[in-house]
N, CA, C and O atoms as a GROMACS GRO file, in nm:
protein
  552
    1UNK      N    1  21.142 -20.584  12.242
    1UNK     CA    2  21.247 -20.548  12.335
    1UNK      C    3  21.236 -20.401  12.377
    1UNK      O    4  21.250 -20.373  12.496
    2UNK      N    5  21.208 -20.295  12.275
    2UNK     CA    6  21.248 -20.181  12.294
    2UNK      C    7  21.042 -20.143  12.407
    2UNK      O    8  21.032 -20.058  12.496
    3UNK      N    9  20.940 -20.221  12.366
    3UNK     CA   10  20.857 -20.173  12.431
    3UNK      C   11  20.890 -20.224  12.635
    3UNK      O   12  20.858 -20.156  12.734
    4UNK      N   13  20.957 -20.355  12.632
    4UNK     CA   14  21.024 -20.400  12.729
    4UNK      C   15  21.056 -20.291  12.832
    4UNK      O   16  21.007 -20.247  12.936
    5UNK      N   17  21.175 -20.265  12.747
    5UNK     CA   18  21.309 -20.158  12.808
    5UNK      C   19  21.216 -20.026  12.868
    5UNK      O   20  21.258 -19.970  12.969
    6UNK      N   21  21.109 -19.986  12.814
    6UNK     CA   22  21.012 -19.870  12.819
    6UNK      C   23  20.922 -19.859  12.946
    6UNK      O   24  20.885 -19.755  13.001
    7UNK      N   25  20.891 -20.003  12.985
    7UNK     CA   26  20.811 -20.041  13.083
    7UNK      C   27  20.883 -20.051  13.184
    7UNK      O   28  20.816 -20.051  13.287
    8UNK      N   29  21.032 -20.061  13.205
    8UNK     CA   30  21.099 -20.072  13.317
    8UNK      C   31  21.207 -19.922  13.331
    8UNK      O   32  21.273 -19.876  13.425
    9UNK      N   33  21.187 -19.882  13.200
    9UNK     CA   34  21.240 -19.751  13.280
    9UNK      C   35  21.149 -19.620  13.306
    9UNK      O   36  21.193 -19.512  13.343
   10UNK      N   37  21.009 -19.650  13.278
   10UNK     CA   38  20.902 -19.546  13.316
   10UNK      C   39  20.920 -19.583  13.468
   10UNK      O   40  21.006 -19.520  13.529
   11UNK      N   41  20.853 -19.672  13.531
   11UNK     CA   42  20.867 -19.672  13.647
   11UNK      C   43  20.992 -19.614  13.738
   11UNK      O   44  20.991 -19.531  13.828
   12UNK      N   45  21.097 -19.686  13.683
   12UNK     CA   46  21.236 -19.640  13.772
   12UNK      C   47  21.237 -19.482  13.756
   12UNK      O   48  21.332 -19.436  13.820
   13UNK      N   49  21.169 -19.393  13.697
   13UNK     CA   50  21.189 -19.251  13.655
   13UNK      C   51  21.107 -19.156  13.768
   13UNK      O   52  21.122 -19.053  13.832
   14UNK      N   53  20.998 -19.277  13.743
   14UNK     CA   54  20.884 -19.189  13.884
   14UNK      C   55  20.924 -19.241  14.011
   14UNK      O   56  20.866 -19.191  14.107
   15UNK      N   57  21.022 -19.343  14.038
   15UNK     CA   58  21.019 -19.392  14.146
   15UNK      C   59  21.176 -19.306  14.184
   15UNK      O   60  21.218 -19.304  14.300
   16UNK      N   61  21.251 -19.238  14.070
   16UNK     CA   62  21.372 -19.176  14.134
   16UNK      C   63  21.315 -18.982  14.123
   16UNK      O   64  21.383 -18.884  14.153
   17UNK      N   65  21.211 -18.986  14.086
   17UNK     CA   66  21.148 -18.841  14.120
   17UNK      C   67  21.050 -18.824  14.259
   17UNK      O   68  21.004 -18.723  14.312
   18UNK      N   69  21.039 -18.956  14.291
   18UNK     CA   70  20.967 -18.989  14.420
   18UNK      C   71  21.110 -18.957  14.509
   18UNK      O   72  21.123 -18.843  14.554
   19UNK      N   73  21.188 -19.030  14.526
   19UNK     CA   74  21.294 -19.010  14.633
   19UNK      C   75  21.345 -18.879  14.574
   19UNK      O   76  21.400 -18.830  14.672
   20UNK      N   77  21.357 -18.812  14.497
   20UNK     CA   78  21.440 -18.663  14.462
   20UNK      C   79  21.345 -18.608  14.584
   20UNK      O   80  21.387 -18.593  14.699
   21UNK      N   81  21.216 -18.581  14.545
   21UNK     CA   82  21.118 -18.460  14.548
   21UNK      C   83  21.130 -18.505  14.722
   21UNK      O   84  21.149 -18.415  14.804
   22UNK      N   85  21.116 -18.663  14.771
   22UNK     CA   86  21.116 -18.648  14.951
   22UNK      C   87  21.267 -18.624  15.024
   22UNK      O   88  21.283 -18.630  15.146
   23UNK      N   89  21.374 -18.596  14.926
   23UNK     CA   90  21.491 -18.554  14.997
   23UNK      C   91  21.489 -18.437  14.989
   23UNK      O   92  21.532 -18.395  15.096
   24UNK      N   93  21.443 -18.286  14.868
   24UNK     CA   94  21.453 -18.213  14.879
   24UNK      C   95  21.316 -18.118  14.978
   24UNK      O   96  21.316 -18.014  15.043
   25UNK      N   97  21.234 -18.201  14.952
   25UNK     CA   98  21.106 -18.170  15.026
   25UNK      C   99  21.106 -18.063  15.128
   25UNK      O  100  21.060 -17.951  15.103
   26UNK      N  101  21.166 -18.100  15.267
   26UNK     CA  102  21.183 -18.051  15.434
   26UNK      C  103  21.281 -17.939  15.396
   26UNK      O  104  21.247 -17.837  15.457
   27UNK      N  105  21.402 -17.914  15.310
   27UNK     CA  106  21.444 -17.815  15.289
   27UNK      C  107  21.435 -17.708  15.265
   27UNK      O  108  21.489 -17.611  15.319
   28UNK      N  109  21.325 -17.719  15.132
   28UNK     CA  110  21.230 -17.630  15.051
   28UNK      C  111  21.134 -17.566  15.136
   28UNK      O  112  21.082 -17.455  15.123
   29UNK      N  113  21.116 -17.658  15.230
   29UNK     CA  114  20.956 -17.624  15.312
   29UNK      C  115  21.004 -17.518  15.436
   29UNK      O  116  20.936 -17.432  15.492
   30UNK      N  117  21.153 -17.555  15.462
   30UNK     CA  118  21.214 -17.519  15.614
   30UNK      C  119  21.236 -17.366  15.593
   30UNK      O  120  21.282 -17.321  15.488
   31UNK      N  121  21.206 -17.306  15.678
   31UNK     CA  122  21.240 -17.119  15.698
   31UNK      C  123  21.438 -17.151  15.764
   31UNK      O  124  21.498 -17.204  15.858
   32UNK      N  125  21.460 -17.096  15.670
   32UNK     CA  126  21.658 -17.078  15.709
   32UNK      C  127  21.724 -16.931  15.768
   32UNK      O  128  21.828 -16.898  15.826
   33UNK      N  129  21.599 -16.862  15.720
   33UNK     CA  130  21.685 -16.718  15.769
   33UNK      C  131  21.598 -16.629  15.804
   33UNK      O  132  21.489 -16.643  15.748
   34UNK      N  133  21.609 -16.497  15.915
   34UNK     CA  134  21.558 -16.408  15.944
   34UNK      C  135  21.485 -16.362  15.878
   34UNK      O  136  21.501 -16.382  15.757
   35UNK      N  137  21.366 -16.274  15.925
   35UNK     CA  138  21.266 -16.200  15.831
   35UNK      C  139  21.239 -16.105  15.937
   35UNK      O  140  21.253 -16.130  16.057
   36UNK      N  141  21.187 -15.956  15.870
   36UNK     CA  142  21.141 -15.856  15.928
   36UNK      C  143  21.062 -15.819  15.831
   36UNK      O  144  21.093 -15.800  15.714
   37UNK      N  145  20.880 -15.803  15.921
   37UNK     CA  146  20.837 -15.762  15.841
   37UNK      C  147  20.711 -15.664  15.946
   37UNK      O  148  20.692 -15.685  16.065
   38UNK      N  149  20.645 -15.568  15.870
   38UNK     CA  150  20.559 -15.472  15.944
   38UNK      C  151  20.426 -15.465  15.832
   38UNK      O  152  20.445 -15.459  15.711
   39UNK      N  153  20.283 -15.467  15.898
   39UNK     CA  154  20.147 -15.459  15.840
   39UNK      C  155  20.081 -15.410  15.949
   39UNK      O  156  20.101 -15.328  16.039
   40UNK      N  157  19.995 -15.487  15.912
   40UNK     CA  158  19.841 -15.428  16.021
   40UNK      C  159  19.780 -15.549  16.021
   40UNK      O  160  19.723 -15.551  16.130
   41UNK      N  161  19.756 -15.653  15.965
   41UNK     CA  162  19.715 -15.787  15.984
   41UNK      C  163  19.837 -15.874  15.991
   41UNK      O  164  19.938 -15.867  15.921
   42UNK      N  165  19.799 -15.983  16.120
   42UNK     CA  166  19.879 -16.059  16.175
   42UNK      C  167  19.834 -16.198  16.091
   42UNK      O  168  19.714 -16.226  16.088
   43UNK      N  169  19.918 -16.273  16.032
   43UNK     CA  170  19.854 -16.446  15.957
   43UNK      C  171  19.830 -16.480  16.133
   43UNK      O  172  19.906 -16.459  16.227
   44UNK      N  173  19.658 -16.557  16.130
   44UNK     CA  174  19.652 -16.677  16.236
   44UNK      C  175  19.688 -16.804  16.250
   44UNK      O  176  19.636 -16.868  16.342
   45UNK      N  177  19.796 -16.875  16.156
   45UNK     CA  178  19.824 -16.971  16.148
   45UNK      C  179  19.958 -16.994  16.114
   45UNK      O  180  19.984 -17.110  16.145
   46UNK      N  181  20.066 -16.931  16.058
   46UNK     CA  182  20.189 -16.925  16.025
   46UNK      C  183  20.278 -16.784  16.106
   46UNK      O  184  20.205 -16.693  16.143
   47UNK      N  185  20.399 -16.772  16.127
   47UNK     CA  186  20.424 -16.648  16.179
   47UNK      C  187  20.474 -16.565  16.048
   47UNK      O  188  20.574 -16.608  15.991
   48UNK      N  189  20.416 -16.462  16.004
   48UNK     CA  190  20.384 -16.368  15.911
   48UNK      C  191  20.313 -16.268  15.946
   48UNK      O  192  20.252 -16.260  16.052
   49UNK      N  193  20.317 -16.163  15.840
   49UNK     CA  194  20.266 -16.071  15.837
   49UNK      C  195  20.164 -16.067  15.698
   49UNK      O  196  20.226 -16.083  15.593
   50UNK      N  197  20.019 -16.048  15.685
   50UNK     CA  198  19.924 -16.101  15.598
   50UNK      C  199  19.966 -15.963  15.463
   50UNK      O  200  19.953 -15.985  15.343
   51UNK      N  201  20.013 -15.834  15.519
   51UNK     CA  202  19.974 -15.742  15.445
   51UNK      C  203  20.100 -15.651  15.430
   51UNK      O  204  20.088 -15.529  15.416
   52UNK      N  205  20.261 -15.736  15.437
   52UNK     CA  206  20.342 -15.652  15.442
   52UNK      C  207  20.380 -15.544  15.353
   52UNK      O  208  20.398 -15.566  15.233
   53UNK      N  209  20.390 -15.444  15.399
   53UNK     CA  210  20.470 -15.330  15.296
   53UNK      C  211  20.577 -15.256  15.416
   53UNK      O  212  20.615 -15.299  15.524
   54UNK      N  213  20.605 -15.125  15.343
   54UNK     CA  214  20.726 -15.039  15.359
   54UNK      C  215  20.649 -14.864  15.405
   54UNK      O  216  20.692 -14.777  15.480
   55UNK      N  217  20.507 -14.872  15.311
   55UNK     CA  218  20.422 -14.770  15.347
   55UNK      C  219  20.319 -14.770  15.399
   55UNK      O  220  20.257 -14.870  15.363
   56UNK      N  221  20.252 -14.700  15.481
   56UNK     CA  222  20.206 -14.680  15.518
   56UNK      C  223  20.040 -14.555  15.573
   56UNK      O  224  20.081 -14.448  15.618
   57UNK      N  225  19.961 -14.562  15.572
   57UNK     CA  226  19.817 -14.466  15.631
   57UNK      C  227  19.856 -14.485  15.798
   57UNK      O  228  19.851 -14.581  15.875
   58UNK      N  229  19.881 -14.395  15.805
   58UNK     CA  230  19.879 -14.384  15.990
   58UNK      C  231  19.727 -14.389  16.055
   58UNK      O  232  19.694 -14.316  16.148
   59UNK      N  233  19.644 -14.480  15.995
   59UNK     CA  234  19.514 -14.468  16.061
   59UNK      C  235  19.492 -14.578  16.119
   59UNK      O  236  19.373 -14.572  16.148
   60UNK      N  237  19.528 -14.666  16.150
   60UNK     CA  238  19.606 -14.830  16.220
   60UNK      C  239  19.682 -14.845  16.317
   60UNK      O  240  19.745 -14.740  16.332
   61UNK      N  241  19.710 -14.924  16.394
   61UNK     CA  242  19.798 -14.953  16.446
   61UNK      C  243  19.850 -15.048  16.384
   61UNK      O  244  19.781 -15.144  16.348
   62UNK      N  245  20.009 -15.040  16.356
   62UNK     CA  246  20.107 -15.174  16.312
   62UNK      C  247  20.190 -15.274  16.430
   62UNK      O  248  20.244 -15.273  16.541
   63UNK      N  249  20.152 -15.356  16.318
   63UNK     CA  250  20.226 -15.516  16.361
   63UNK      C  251  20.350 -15.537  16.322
   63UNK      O  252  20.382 -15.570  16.208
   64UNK      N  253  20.430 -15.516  16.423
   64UNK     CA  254  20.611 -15.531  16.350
   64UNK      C  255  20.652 -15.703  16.404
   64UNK      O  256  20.621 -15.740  16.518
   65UNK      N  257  20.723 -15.795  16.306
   65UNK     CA  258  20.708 -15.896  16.373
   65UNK      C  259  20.822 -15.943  16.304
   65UNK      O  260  20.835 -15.934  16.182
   66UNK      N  261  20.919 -16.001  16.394
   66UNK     CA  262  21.069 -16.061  16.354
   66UNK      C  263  21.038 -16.198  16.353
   66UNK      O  264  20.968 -16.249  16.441
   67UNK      N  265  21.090 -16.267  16.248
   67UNK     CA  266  21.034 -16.418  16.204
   67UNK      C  267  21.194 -16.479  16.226
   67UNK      O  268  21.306 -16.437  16.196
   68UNK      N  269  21.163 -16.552  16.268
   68UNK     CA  270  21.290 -16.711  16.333
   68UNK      C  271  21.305 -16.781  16.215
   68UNK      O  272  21.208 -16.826  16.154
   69UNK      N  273  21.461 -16.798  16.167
   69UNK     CA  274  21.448 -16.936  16.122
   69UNK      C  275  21.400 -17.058  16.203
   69UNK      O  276  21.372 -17.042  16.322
   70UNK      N  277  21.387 -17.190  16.138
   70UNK     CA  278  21.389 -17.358  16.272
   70UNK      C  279  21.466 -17.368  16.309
   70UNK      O  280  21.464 -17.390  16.430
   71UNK      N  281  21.595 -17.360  16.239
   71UNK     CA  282  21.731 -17.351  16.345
   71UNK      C  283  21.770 -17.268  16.383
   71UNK      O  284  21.790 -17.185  16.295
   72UNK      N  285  21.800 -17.233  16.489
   72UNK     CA  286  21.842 -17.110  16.550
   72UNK      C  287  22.033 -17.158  16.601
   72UNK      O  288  22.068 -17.269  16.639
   73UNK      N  289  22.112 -17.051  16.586
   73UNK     CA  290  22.235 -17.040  16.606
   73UNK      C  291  22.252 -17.008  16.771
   73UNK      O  292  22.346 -17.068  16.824
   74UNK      N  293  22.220 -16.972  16.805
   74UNK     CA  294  22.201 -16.980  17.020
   74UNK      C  295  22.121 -16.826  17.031
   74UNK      O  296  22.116 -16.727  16.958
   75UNK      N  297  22.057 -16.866  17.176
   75UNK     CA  298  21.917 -16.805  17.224
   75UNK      C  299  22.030 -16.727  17.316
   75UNK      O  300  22.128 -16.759  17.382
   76UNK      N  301  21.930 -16.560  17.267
   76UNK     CA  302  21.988 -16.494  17.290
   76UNK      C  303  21.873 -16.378  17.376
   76UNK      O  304  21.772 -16.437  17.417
   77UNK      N  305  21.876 -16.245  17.403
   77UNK     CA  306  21.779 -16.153  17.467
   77UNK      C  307  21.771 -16.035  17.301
   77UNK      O  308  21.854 -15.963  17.245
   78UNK      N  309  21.631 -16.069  17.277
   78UNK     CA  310  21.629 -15.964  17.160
   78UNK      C  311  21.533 -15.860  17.187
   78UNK      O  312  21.447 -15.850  17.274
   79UNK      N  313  21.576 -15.772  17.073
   79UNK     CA  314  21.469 -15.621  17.067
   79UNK      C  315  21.461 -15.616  16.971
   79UNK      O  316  21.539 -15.645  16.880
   80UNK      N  317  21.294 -15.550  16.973
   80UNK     CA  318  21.258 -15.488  16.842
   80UNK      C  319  21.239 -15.346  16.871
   80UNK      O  320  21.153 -15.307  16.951
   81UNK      N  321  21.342 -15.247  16.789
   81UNK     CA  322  21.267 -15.103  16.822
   81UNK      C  323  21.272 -14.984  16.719
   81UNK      O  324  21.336 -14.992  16.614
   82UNK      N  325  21.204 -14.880  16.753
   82UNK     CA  326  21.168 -14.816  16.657
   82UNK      C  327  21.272 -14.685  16.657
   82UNK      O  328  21.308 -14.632  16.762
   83UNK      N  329  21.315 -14.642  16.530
   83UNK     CA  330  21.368 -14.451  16.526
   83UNK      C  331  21.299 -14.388  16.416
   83UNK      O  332  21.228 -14.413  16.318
   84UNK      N  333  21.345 -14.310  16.468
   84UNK     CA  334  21.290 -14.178  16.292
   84UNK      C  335  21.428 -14.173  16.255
   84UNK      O  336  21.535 -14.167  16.315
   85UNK      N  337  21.372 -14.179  16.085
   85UNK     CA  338  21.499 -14.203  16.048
   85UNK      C  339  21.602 -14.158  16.067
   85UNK      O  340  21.578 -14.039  16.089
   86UNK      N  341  21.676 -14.169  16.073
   86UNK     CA  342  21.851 -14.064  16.101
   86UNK      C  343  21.852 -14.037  16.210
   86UNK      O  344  21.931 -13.946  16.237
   87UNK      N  345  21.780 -14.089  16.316
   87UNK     CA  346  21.811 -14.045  16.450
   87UNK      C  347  21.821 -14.138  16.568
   87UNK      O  348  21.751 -14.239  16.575
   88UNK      N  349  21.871 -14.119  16.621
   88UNK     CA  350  21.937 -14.219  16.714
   88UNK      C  351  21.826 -14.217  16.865
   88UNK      O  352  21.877 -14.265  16.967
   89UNK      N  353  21.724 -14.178  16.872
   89UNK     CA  354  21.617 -14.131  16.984
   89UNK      C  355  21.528 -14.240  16.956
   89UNK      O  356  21.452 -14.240  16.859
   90UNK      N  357  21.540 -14.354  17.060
   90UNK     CA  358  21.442 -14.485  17.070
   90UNK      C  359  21.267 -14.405  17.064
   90UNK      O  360  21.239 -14.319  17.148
   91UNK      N  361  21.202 -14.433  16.995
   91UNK     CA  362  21.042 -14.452  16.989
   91UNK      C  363  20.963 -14.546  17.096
   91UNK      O  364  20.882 -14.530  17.188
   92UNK      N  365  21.032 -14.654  17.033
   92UNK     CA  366  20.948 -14.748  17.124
   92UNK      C  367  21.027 -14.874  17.167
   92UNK      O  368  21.139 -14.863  17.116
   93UNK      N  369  21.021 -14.958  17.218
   93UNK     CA  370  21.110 -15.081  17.193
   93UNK      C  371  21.057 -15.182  17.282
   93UNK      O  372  20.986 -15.151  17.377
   94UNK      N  373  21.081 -15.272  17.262
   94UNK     CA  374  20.995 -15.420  17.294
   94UNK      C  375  21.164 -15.546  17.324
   94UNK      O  376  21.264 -15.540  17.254
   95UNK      N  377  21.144 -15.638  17.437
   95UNK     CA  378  21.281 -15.668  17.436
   95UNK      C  379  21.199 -15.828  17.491
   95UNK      O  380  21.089 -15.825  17.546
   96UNK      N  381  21.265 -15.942  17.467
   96UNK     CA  382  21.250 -16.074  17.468
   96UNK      C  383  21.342 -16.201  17.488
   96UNK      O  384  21.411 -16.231  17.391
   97UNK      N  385  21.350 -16.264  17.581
   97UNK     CA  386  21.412 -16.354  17.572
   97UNK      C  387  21.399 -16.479  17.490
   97UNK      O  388  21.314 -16.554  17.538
   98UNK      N  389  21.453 -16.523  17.387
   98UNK     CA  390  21.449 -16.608  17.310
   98UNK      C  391  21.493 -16.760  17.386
   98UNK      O  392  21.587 -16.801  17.453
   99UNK      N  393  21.383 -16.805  17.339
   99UNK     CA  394  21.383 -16.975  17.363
   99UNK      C  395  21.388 -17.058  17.238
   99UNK      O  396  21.371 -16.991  17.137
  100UNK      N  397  21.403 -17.166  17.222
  100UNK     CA  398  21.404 -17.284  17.141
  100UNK      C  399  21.305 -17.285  17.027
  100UNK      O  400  21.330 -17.271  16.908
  101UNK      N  401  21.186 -17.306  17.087
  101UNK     CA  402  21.094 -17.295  17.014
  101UNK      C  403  21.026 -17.219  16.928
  101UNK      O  404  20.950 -17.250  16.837
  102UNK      N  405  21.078 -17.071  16.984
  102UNK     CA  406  21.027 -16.919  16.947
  102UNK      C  407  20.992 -16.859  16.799
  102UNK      O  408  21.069 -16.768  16.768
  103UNK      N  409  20.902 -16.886  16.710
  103UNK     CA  410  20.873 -16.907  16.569
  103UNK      C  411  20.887 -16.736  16.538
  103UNK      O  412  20.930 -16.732  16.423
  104UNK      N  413  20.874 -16.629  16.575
  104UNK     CA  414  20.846 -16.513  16.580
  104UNK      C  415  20.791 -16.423  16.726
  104UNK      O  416  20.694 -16.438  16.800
  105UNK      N  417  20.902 -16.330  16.724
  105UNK     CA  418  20.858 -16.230  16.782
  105UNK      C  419  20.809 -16.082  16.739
  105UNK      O  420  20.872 -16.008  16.664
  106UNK      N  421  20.713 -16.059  16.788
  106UNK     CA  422  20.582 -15.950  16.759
  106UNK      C  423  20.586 -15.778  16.842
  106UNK      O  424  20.622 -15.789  16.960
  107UNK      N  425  20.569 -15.689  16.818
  107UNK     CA  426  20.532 -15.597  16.924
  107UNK      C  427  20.424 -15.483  16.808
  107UNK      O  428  20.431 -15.458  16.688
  108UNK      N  429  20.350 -15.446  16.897
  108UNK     CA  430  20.214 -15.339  16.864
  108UNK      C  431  20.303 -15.239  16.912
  108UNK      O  432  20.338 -15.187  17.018
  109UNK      N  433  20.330 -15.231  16.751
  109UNK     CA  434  20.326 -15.008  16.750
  109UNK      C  435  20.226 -14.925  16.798
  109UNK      O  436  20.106 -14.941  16.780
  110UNK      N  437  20.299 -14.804  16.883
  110UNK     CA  438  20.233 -14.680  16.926
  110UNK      C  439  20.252 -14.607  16.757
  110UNK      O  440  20.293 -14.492  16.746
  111UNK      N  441  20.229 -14.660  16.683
  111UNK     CA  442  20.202 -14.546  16.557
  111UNK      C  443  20.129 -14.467  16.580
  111UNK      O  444  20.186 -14.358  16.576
  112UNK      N  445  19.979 -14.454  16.615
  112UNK     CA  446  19.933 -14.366  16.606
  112UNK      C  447  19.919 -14.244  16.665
  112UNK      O  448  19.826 -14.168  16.641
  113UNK      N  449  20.038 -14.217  16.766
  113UNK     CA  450  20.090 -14.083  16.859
  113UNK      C  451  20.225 -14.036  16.801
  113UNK      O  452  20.296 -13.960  16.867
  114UNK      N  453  20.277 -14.096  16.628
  114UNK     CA  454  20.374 -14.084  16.577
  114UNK      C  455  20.323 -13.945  16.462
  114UNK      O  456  20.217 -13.932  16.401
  115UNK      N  457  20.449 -13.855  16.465
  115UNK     CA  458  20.391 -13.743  16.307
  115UNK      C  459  20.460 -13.857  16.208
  115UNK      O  460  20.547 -13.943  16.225
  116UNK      N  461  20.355 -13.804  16.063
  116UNK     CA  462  20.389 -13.870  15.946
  116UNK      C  463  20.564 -13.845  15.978
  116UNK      O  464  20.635 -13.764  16.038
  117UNK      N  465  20.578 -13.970  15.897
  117UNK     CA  466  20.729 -13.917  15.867
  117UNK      C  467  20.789 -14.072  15.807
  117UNK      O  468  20.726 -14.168  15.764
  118UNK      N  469  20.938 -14.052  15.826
  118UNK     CA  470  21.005 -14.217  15.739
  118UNK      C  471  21.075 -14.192  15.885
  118UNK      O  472  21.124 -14.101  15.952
  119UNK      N  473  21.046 -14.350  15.891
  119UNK     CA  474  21.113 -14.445  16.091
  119UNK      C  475  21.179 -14.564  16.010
  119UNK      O  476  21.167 -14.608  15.895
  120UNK      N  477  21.243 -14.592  16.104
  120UNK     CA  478  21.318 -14.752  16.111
  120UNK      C  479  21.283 -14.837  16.200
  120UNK      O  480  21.298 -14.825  16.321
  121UNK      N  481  21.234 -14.929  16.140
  121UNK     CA  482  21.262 -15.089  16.267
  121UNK      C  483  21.358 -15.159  16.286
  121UNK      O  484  21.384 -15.232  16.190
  122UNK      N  485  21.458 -15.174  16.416
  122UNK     CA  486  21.556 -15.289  16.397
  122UNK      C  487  21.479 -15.406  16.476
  122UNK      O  488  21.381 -15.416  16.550
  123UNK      N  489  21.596 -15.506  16.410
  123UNK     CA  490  21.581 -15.638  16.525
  123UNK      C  491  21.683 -15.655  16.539
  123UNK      O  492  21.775 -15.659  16.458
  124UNK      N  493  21.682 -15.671  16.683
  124UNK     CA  494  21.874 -15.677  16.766
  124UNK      C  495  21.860 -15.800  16.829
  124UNK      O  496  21.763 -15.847  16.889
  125UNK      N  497  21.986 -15.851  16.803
  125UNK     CA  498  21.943 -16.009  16.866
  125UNK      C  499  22.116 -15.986  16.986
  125UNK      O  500  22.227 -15.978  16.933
  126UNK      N  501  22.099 -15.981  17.114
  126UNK     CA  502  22.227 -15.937  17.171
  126UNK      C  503  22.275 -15.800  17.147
  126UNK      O  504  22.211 -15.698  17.172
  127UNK      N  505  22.401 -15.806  17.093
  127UNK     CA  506  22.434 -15.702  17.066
  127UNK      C  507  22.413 -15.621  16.914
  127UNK      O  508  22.402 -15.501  16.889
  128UNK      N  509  22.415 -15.769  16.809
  128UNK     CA  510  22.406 -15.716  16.658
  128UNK      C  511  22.275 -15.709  16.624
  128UNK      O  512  22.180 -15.783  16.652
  129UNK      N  513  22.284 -15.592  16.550
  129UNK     CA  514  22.181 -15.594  16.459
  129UNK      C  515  22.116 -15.676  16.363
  129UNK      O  516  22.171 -15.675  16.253
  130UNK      N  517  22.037 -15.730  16.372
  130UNK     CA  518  21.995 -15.903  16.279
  130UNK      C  519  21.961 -15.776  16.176
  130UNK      O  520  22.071 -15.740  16.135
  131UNK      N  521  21.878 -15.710  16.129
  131UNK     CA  522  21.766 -15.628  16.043
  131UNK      C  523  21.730 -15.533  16.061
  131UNK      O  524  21.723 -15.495  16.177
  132UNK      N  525  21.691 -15.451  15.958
  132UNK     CA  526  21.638 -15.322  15.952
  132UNK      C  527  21.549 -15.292  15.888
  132UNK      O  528  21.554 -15.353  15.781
  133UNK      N  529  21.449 -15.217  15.895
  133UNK     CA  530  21.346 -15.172  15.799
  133UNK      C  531  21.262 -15.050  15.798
  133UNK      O  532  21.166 -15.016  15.868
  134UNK      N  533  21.333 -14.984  15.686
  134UNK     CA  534  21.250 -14.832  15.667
  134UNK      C  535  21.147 -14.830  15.629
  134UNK      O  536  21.110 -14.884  15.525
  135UNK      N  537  21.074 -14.760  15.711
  135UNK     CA  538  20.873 -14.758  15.678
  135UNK      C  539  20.885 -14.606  15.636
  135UNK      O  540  20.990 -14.544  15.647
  136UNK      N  541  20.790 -14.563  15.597
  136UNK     CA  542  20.698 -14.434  15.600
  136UNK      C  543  20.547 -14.416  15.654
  136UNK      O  544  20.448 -14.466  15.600
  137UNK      N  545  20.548 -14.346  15.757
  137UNK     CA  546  20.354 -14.357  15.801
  137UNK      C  547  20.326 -14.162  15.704
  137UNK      O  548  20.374 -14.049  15.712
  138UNK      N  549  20.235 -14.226  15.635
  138UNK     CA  550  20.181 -14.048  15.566
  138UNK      C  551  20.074 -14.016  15.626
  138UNK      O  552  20.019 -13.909  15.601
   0.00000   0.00000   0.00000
């Protein structure tokens, strides 16, 4: 009896870790929230950044690139732009209309006509500020 009982509840165990693992699956896998991130290598196949950090060699040009969740809350006109820190004097700025589909938006820094120093990146989606991110180029 008890080898019985063994044979019918091994199966039912893998067959209710089968339906767990494909309900939680698409969730796990799904991007839910904003990302800001800045490198020098762009991923060719996912929207990322291959080499993100916070610091920086000013001997490059950087890749600043605002990552989409799949769902998006409504399409809006965004910017990505640059300050030195504590100061309110635009660097550079890059502006986009957001569509449906839009996995990430990207813009190529003029870093290298920048002095060392610590800058900020926002991403403005409308009026609010989605993100921020303090770099240093040395």
């Amino acid at each position: 009896m008890k080898r019985r009982t063994m044979l019918l509840l091994i199966p039912l165990g893998i067959l209710a870790m089968i339906v767990l693992f494909l309900k939680l699956y698409p969730t796990m896998v799904k991007n839910t929230k904003y990302d800001l991130q800045l490198g020098f290598v762009q991923n060719q196949e996912f929207p990322r950044i291959n080499d993100p950090s916070d610091h920086f060699k000013n001997n490059t040009g950087l890749i600043a690139m605002a990552i989409y969740p799949d769902k998006k809350e409504s399409l809006r006109q965004a910017q990505l732009y640059v300050t030195k820190r504590g100061d309110s004097e635009i660097l550079q700025v890059e502006k986009m209309r957001e569509t449906a589909n839009l996995a990430a938006f990207e813009m190529r820094l003029n870093n290298l006509q920048w002095e060392p120093g610590e800058y900020t990146l926002y991403f403005k989606r409308g009026t609010d500020i989605q993100m921020k991110l303090d770099f240093t180029l040395k």
